[in-house]
N, C-alpha and C positions, 0 to 999 in steps of 0.2 A: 800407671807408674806410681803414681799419689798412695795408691790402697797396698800396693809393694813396697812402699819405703817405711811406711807409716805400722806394717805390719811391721818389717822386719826391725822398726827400731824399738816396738815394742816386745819384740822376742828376746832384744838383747839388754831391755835394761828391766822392765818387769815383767819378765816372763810366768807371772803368776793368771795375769790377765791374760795372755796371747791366746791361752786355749778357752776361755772363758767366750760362752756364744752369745750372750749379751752384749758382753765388749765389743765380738766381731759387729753385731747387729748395729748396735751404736756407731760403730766406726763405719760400716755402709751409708748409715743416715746420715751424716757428719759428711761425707763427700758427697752423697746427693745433696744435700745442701748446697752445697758449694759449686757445684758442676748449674744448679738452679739459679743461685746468686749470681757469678759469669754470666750466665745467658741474660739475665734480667736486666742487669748494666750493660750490655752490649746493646742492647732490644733499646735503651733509655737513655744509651749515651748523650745521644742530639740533645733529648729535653736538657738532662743536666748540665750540659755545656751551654744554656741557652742565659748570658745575663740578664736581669730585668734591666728596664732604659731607666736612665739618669733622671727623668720626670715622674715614676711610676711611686706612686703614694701607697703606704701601707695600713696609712690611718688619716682619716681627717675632721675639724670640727663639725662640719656640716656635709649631708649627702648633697651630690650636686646629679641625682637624677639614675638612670638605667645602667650609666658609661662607669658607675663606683661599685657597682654589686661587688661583694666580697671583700668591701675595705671595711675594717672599722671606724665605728664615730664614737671618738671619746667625747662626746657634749654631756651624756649620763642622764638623756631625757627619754632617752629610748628604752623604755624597763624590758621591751622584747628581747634585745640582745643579751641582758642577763645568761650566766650560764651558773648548771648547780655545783660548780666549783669553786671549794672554799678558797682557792688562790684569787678566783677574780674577786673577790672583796677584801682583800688586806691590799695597805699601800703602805709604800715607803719616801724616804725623802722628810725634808722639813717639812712641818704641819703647817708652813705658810705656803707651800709649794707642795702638795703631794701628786705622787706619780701613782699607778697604776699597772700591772703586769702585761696588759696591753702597750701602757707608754710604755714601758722597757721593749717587749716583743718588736716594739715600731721600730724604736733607733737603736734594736740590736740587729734587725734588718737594713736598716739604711748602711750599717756599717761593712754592706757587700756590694753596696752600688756605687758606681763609677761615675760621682758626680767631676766631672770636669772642673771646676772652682770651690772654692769653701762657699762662695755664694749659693750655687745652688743647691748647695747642701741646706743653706739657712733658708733658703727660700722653701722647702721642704717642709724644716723644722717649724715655719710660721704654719704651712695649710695645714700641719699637724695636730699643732698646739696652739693657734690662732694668733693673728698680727701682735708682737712688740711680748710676749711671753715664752717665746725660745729662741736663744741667739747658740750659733756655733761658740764654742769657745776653744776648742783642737778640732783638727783635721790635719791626719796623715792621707799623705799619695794612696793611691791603691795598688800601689808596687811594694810600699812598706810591708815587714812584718814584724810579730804580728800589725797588722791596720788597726787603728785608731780612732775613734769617733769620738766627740763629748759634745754635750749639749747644756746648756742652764734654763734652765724652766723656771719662771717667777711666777707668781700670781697678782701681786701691785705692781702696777706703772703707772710712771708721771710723763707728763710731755716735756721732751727735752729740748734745752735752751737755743733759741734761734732758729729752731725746725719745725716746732710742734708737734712733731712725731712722737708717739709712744713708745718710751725704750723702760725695762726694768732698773726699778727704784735699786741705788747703789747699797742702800745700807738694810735692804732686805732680806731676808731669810730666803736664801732660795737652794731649789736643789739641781746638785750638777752631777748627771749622767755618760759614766764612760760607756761605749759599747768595746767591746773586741770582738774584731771579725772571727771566722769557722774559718772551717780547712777550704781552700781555694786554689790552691797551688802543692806543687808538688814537694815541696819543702817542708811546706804545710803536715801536708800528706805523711811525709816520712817521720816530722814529729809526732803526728796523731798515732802512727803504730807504734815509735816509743816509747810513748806514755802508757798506753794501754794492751799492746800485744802480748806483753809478759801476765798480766793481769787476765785477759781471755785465757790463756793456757794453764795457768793456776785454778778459773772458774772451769775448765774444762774438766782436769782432774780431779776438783773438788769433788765432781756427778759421782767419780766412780768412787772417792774415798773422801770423808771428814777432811780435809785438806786445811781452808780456810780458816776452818771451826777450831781446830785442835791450836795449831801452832800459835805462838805467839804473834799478836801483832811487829813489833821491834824486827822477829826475824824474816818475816817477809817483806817490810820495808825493806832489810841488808841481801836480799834474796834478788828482789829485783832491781835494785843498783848494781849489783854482780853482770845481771844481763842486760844495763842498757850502755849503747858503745859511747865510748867516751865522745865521739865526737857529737848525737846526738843531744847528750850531756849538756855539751858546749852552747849548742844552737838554743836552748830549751833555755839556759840558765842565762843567756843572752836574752832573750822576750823576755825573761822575767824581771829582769834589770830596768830595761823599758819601759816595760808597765807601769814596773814599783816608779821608776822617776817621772813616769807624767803623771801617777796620781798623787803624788806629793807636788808638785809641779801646780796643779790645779789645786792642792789642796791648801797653796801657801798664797794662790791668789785671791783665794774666794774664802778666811778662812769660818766666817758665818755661816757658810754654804754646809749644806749635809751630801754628801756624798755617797752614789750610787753605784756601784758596777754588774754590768750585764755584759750576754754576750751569745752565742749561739754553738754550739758542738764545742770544737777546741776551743773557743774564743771564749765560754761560758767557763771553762773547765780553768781557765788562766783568770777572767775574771772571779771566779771561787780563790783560786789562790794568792793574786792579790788582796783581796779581802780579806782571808784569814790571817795576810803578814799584815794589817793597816795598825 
């Protein structure tokens, strides 16, 4: 029914292609694709639906033995883990506080798990980045969207008054880290394909013609606001409001702090654009 619709609505608007046997060819592999893709997520559902638990570490200062294979250790003593990507050697963040593409990867993963408390989200943030050098500073529900992470990472501490505890120095340079969560939900979901569905079908017809290449940037930006629905619109330009006010939000608490945004699929793609509005 798919390879019938898809022919006949190529007959009727460029019928230049339809009898082109390339195109046909291409448009057989384009649904094998997809009849493969279906089965693969059917076959995978389970894993995907399967949450990590509220305790499960995605990095931590110190290996604690057989039971962490597969986690990383940001301590940086371990020259084996090295990888020959020039991304794992640039950091960001304050020079008193620098983070690491790892540290970002960490708590833009934590920003999918279902800690019950802000507590044990900081309790997290400590075996991560080690005792009294990451405190929570937001936490959204995991019902929020988008969901909300932030973290402050210091590098000096003082022990604070009447406890002796190590907490990070107030008038320190430090850097605070947003995560935004990926698609998790089905709202999610339906913004992920508003953002990007018009743009798959643009790179699609790109294959068969200069598409991309030719036209002006300006009119493909007015191209695909034409096909995204207004109510998506709404939802999308709703997160964005969000974002922008908790990283101004964080950025009027802390305003010595250098400020970070990560984030993972949709969640990176909304952290990029807060970024480029800061």
């Amino acid at each position: 029914v798919t390879i019938w619709f898809l022919s006949q609505t190529t007959r009727k608007l460029v019928p230049m292609y339809a009898n082109n046997r390339l195109f046909r060819v291409q448009l057989v592999f384009l649904i094998g694709f997809l009849i493969v893709f279906s089965a693969a997520s059917v076959i995978l559902k389970e894993n995907l639906q399967q949450e990590p638990a509220a305790t499960d570490l995605w990095m931590t200062v110190e290996g604690m033995g057989e039971d962490t294979r597969g986690v990383f250790y940001n301590d940086g003593r371990n020259s084996s883990l090295a990888t020959p990507y020039p991304a794992c050697k640039l950091w960001w963040g304050s020079p008193q506080a620098k983070v690491s593409i790892l540290d970002l990867g960490a708590i833009a993963g934590y920003a999918y798990i279902n800690h019950k408390t802000e507590e044990e989200f900081e309790k997290v943030l400590k075996q991560t980045f080690g005792e009294a050098k990451a405190t929570s500073v937001h936490y959204d529900n995991v019902t929020e969207m988008p969901r909300v992470v932030a973290a402050r990472i210091c590098e000096s501490v003082s022990p604070q008054l009447n406890s002796g505890q190590l907490m990070p120095t107030s008038e320190a340079e430090c850097t605070v880290v947003i995560a935004v969560r990926g698609t998790s939900n089905q709202m999610e979901v339906l913004t992920d394909l508003g953002l990007f569905s018009a743009v798959a079908v643009m790179q699609f017809f790109d294959k068969l013609s200069p598409l991309c290449g030719t036209i002006p940037a300006q009119v493909i930006g007015t191209i695909l606001q034409r096909f995204r629905s207004r109510f998506l619109k709404h939802v999308q330009k709703k997160m964005v409001e969000k974002l922008t006010a908790t990283a101004d939000l964080l950025q009027d608490k802390y305003p010595e702090d250098t400020l970070v945004l990560t984030g993972h699929s949709l969640g990176g793609s909304f952290a990029e654009t807060i970024g480029a509005k800061m």
